[in-house]
C-alpha positions as CSV (number, residue, x, y, z in Angstrom):
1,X,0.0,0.0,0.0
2,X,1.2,4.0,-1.1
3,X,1.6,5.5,2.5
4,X,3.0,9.0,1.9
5,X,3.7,11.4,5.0
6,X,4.3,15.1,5.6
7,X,6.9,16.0,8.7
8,X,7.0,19.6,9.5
9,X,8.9,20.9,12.2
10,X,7.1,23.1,14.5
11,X,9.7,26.5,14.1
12,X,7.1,28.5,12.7
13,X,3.7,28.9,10.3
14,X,2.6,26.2,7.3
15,X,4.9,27.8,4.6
16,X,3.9,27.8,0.9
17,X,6.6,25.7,0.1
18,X,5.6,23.3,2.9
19,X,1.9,23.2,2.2
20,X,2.9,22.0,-1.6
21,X,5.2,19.5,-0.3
22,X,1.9,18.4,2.2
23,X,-0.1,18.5,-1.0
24,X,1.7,16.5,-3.4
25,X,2.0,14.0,-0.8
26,X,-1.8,13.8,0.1
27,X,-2.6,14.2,-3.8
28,X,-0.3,11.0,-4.3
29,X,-1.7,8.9,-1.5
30,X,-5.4,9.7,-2.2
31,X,-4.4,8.4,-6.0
32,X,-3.4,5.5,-5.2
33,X,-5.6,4.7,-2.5
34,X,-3.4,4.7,0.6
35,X,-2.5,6.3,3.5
36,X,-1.4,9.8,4.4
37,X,-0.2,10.4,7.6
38,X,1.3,13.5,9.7
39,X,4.3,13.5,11.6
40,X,5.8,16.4,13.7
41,X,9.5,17.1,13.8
42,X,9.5,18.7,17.0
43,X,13.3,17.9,18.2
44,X,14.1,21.2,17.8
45,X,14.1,22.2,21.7
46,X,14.7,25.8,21.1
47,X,12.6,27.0,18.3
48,X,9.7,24.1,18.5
49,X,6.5,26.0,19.6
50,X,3.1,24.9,20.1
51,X,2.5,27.8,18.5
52,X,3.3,26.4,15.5
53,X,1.7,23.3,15.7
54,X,-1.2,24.9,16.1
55,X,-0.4,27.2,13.0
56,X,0.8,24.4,10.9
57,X,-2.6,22.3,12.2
58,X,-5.0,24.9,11.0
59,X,-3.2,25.4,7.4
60,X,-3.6,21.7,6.8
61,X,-7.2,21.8,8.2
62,X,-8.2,25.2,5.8
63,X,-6.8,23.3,2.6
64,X,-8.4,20.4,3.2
65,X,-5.2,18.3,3.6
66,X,-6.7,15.5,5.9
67,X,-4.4,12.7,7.4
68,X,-5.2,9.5,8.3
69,X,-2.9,8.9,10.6
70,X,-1.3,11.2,13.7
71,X,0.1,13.7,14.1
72,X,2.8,11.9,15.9
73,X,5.3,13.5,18.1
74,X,9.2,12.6,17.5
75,X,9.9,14.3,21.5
76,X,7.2,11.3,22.9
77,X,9.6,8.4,20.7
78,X,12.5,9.4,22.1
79,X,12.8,5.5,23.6
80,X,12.3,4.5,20.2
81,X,15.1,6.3,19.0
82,X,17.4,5.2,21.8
83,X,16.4,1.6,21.3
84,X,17.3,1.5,17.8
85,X,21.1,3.4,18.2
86,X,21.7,1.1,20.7
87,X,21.0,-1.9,18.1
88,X,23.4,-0.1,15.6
89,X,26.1,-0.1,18.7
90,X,25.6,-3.6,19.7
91,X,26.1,-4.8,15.3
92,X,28.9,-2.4,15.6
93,X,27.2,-0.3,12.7
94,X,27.4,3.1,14.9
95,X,29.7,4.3,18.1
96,X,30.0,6.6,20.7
97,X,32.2,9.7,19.9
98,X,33.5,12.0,22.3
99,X,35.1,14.4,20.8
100,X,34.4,17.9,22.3
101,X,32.4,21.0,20.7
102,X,36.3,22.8,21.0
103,X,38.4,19.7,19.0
104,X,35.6,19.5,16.2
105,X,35.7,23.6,15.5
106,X,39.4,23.1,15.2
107,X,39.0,20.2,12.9
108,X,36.9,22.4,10.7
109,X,39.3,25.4,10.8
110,X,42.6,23.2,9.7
111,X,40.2,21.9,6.8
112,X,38.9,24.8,5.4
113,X,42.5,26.1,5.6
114,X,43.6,23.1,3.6
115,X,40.8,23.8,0.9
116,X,39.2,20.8,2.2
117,X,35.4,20.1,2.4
118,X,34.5,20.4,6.1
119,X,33.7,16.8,7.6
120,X,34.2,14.6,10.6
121,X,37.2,12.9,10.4
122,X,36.3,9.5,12.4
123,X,38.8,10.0,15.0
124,X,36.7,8.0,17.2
125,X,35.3,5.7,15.0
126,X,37.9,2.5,16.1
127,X,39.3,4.0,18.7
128,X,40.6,2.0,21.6
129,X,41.9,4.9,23.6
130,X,40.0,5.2,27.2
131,X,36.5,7.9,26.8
132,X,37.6,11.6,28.5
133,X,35.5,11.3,31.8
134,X,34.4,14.9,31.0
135,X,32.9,14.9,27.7
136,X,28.8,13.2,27.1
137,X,29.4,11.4,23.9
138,X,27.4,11.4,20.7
139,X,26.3,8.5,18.5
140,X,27.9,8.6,15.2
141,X,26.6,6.1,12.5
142,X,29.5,3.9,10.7
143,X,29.1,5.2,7.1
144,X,30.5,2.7,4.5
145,X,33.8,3.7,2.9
146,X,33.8,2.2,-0.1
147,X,30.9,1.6,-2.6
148,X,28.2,4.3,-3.8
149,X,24.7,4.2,-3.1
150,X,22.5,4.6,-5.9
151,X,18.7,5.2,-6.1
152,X,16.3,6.5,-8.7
153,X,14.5,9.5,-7.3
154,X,10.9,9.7,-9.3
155,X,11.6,13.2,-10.4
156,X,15.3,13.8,-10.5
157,X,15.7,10.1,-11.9
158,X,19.0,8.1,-10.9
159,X,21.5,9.9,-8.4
160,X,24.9,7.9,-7.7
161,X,26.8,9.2,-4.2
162,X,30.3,8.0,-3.4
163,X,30.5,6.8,0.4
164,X,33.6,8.4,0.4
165,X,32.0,11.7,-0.1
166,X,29.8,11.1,3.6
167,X,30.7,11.2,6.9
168,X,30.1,9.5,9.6
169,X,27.0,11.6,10.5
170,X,25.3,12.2,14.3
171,X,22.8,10.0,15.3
172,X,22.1,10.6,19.0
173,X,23.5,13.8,20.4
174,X,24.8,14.2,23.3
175,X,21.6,15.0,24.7
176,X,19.8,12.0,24.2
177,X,17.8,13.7,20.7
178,X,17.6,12.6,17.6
179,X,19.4,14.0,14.6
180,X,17.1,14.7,11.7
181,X,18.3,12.4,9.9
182,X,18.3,9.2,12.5
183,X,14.6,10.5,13.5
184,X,13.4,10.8,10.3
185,X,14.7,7.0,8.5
186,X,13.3,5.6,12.2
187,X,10.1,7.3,11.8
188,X,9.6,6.3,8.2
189,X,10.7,2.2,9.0
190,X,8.0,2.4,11.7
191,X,5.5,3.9,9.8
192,X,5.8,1.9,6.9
193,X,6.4,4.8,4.7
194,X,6.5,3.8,1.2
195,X,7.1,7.0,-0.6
196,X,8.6,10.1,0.9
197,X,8.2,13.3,-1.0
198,X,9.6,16.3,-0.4
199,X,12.0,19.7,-1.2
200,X,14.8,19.0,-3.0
201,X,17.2,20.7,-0.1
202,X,16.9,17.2,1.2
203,X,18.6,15.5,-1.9
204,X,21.9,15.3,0.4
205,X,20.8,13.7,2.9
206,X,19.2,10.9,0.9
207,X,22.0,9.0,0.9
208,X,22.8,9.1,4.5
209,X,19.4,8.2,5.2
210,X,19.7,4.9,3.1
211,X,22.6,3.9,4.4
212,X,21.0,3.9,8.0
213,X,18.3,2.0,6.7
214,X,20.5,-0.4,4.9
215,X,22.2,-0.8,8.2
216,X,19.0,-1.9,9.7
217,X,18.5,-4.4,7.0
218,X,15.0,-2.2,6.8
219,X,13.1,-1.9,2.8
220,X,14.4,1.8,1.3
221,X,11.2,4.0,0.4
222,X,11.0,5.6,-3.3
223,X,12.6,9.0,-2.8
224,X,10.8,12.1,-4.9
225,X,12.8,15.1,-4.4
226,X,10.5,18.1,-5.6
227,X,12.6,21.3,-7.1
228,X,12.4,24.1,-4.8
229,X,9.8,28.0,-5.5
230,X,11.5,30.8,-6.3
231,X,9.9,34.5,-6.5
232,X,8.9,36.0,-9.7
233,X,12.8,37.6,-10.0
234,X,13.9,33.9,-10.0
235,X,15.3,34.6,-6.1
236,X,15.2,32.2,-3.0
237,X,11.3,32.9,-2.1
238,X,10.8,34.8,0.5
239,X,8.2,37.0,2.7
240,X,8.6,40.2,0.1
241,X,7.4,37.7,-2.9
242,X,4.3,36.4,-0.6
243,X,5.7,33.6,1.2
244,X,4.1,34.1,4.6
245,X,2.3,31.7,6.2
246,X,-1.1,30.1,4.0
247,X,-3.1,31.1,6.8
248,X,-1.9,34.8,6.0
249,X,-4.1,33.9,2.8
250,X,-7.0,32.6,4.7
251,X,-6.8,36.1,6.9
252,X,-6.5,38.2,3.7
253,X,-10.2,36.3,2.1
254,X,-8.4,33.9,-0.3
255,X,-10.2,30.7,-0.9
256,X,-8.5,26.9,-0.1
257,X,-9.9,25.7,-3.5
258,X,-7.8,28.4,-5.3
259,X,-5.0,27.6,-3.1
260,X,-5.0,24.3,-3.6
261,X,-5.3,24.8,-7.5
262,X,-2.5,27.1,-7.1
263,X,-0.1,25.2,-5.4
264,X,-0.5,22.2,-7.4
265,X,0.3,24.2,-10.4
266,X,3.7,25.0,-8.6
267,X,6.1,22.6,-10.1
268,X,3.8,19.6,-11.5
269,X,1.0,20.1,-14.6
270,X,-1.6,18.2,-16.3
271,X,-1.2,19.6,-20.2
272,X,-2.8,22.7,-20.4
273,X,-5.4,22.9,-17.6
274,X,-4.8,25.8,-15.5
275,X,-8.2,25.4,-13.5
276,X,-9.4,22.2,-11.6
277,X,-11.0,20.8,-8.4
278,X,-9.5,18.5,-5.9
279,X,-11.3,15.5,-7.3
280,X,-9.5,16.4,-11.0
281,X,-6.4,16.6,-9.2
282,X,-6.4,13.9,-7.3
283,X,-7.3,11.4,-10.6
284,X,-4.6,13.3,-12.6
285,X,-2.1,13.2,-10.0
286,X,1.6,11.8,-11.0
287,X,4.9,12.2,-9.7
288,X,6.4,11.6,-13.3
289,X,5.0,15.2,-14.5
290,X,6.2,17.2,-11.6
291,X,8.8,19.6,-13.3
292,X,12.4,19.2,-12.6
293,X,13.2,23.1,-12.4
294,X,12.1,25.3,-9.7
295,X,8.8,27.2,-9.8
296,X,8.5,30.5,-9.6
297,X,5.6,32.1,-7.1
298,X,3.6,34.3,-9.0
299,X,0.8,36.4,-6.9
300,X,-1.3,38.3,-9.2
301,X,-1.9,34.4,-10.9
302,X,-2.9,33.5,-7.6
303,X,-4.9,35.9,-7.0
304,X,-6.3,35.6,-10.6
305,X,-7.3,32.2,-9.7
306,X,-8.6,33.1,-6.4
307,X,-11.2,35.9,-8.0
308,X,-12.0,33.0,-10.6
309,X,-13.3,31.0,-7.7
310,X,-14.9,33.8,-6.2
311,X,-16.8,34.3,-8.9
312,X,-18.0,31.2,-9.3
313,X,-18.9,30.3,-5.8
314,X,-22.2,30.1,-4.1
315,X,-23.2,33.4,-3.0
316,X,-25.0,31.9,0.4
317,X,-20.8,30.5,0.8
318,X,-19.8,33.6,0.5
319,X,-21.9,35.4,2.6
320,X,-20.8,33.0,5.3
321,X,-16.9,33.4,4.7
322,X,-17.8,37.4,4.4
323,X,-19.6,38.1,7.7
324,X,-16.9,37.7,10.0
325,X,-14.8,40.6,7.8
326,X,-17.7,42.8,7.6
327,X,-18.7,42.0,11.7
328,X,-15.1,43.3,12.4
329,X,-15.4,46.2,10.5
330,X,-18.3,47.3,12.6
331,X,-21.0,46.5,10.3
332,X,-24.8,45.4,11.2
333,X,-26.2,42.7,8.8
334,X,-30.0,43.6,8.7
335,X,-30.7,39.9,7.1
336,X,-29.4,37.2,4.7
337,X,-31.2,38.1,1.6
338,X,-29.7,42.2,1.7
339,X,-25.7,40.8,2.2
340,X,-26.8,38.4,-0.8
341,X,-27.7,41.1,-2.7
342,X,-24.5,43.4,-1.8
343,X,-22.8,40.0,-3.1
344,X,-24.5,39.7,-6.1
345,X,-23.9,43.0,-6.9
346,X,-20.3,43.1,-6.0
347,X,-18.2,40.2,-6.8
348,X,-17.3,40.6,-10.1
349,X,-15.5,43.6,-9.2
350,X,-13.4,42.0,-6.5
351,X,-10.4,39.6,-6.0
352,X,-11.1,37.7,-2.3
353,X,-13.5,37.5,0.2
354,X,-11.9,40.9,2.2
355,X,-11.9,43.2,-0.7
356,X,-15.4,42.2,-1.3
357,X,-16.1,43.1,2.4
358,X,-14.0,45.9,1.9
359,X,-16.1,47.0,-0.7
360,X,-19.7,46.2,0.9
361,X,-19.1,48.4,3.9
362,X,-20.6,51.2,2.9
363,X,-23.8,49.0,2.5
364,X,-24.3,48.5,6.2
365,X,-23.2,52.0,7.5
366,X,-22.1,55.4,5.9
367,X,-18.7,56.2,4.9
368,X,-17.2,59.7,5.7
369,X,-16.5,61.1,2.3
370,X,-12.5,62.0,3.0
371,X,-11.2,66.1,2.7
372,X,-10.1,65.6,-0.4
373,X,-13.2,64.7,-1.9
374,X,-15.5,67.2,-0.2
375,X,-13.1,69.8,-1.4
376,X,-13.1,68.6,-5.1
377,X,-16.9,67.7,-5.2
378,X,-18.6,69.3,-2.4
379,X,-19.7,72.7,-4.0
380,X,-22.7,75.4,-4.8
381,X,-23.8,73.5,-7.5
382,X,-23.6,70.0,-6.3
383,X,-26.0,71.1,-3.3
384,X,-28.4,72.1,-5.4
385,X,-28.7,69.0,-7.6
386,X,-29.1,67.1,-4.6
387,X,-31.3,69.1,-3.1
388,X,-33.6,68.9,-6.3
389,X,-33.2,65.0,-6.4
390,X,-34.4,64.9,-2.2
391,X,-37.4,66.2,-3.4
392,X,-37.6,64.1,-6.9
393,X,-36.7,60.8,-4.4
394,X,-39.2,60.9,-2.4
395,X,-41.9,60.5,-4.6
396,X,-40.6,58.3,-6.8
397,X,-41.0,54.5,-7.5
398,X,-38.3,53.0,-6.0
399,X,-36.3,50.5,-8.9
400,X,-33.3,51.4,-10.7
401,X,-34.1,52.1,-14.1
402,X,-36.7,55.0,-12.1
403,X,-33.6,56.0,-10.4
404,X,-31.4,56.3,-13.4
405,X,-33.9,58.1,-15.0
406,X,-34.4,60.8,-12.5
407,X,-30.6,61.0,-12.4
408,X,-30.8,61.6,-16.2
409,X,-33.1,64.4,-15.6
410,X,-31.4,66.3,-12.9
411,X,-28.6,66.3,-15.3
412,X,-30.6,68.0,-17.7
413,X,-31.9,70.3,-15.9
414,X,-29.0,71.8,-14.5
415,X,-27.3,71.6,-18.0
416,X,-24.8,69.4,-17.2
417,X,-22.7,66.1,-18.0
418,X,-24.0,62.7,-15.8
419,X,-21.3,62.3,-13.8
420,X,-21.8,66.1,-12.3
421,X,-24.5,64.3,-10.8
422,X,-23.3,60.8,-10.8
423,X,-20.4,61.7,-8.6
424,X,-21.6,64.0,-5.9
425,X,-24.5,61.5,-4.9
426,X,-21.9,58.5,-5.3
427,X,-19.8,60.4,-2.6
428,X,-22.5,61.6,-0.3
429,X,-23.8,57.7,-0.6
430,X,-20.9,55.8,0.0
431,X,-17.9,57.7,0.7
432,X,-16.4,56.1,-2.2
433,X,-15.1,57.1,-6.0
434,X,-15.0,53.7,-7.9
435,X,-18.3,52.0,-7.4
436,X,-21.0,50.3,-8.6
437,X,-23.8,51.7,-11.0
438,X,-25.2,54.7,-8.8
439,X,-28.9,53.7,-9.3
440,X,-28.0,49.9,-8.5
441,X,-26.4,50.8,-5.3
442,X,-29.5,53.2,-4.3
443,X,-32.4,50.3,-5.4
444,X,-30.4,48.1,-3.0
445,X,-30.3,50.6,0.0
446,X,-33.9,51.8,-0.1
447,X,-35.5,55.3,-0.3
448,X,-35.0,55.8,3.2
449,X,-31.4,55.1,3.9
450,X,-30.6,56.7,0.6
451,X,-32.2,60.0,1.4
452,X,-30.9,59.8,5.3
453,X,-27.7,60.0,4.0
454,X,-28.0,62.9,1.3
455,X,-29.5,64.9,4.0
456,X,-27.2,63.9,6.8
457,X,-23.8,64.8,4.1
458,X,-25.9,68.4,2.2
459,X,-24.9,70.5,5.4
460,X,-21.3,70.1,4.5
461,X,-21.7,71.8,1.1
462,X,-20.7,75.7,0.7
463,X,-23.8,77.6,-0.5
């Protein structure tokens, strides 16, 4: 059976570069029928946070990533860990090394002074010299010296390491803790992990990793090593090209669907479809057509995916994702059927769910009109044409085309252009430049709201 996994450590938010790795991996499992599970990499004593769990937790859970087994903790199989090092020690497959912090920084220093590549140098490795009472020793793993190991990775294809070229790499430290690497190829024996997928900065330690395993006579995993995201200017991404955490996006009014279709797109295609649902994905799935160069994060075709959803979405969704913007913003909803309107109305003119609140404030209570505009629009001859169309309103029949037409009028009355009209009662409606059709946006507010707020805005105009 596929069983796929996603292993986070817990040093900060659900990344956009982790929630793809998460992704592929779930896509892959529910393919194939098997089993995704989630593991947290929580060794990390200094930077691990709950915090983070939590934050990493509800990214998964807003995507739609669901696991079907864990999370599990590496800090609670800490005996695990122990248990199998000490196996290693008893085969004489690993050892305890005690050289100090002090000897191994000088090591390094006389290498890279040599022009030499920076490595342990075994010095402990068949030593019969009595342990320095002082020092806690680690447990280093007995790397092979000779040979290579070879594996076929299922997107970078065939990758050949000499032995020579690895160290004898940390397995306990001296603390008790698992390396990554040791708590990782112990975690994935035990959880029967048949395919691990994930960022290609892990390519290196591949090798390592199988030797471990090959050490515990345990079955190797297929390796897929997926190329790394880049910003748009083809630099390491980072927080000025958008990569903040994917629950920034959830705060911000982006949809999971979109993300989802977005992040899938990062690296790995199907032809030429650019739009599909999780079900589409999840049939088209395969590790074969997952690009071997990095992908580049591009925002505005997020966001460009995220406003096709939007449009396409239920509007009774919608208003559910909506009200908790437009509640925090200070807004009353009178019922269901007016913010479905205000939807209706709005949506096509708006990328995510908080511009669209953004945009609907005005509906549920008055703007103030900034300086700026009262001193461009507010003037003599703006009053007046409001003035005439209080009187004109509130006799009239209250639908839009009415509306529009009485805005018509007062524009030929007072012998001037539409938006001399247009734009005054816009501004004294909704505090706002770019909006809607004018007579749409007054049908949906009603005579007596509409009027309220002429009347409430007309003392602010000069005579």
């Amino acid at each position: 059976m596929v069983r796929t996994r996603f292993a986070p450590s817990p040093t900060g938010y659900l990344h956009i570069g982790g929630a793809r790795t998460a992704l592929f991996s779930w896509a892959f499992a529910r393919k194939h029928g098997g089993k995704f599970i989630l593991r947290i990499e929580d060794t990390d004593l200094e930077r691990s946070t709950q915090l983070s769990v939590q934050a990493i937790l509800d990214g998964m859970a807003w995507l739609g990533l669901d696991y079907d087994e864990g999370p599990f903790y590496q800090m609670q199989r800490l005996a695990r860990y122990h248990e199998v090092a000490e196996q290693l020690l008893q085969n004489n497959l690993a050892y305890r090394c005690y050289a100090s912090k002090e000897e191994l920084d000088l090591l390094r220093e006389q290498q890279r002074a040599a022009g030499l590549k920076p490595r342990y140098d075994g010095r402990w490795r068949d030593a019969k010299q009595p342990p320095p009472a002082e020092v806690k020793p680690v447990i280093r793993f007995k790397n092979p010296t000779e040979g290579h190991v070879v594996f076929d990775d299922l997107v970078k294809g065939k990758i050949v390491v000499a032995n020579s070229e690895l160290d004898d790499l940390v397995l306990l430290r001296s603390d008790g803790i698992p390396t990554y690497n040791f708590g990782v190829i112990v975690d994935d024996l035990d959880m029967n992990i048949s395919h691990v997928i994930r960022g290609d900065d892990h390519v290196n330690n591949t090798p390592r990793q199988i030797n471990i395993l090959k050490a515990l006579d345990a079955p190797i995993p297929q390796y897929a090593h997926v190329p790394m995201i880049l910003g748009a200017d083809g630099e390491r991404l980072s927080k000025r090209h958008g990569a903040v955490s994917v629950m920034h996006y959830h705060e911000e009014g982006y949809l999971p669907e979109a993300m989802i279709n977005y992040l899938a797109r990062l690296g790995w295609s199907h032809g030429d479809e650019e739009i599909f649902n999780t079900d589409q994905l999840i049939e088209w799935f395969d590790l074969a057509t997952i690009s071997r160069s990095p992908a580049k994060f591009n925002p505005e075709k997020l966001m460009w995916l995220n406003q096709h959803y939007l449009k396409n979405k239920d509007d009774v969704h919608i208003a559910e994702l909506m009200t908790p913007f437009l509640e925090q913003d200070g807004c009353h909803i009178p019922n269901q059927q007016y913010l479905l309107k205000v939807i209706n109305l709005l949506k096509e003119r708006v990328n995510t769910i908080s511009e669209l609140a953004d945009a609907a404030v005005y509906f549920f209570r008055p703007l103030e009109p900034s300086y700026d505009l009262k001193a461009q629009y507010f003037n003599p001859e703006a009053k007046s044409i409001l003035l005439y169309l209080i009187d004109k309103f509130n006799s009239l029949d209250w639908n839009r085309q009415a509306i529009h037409d009485e805005i018509k009028k007062a524009a030929a009355t007072f012998n001037v252009k539409l938006p001399k009209v247009a734009m005054p009662l816009r501004i004294v409606i909704t505090g706002e430049t770019q909006t809607p059709s004018i007579d749409a946006i007054l049908e949906l507010l009603g005579r007596t709201e509409t009027l309220k707020r002429i009347k409430q805005q007309i003392s602010y105009f000069p005579d």
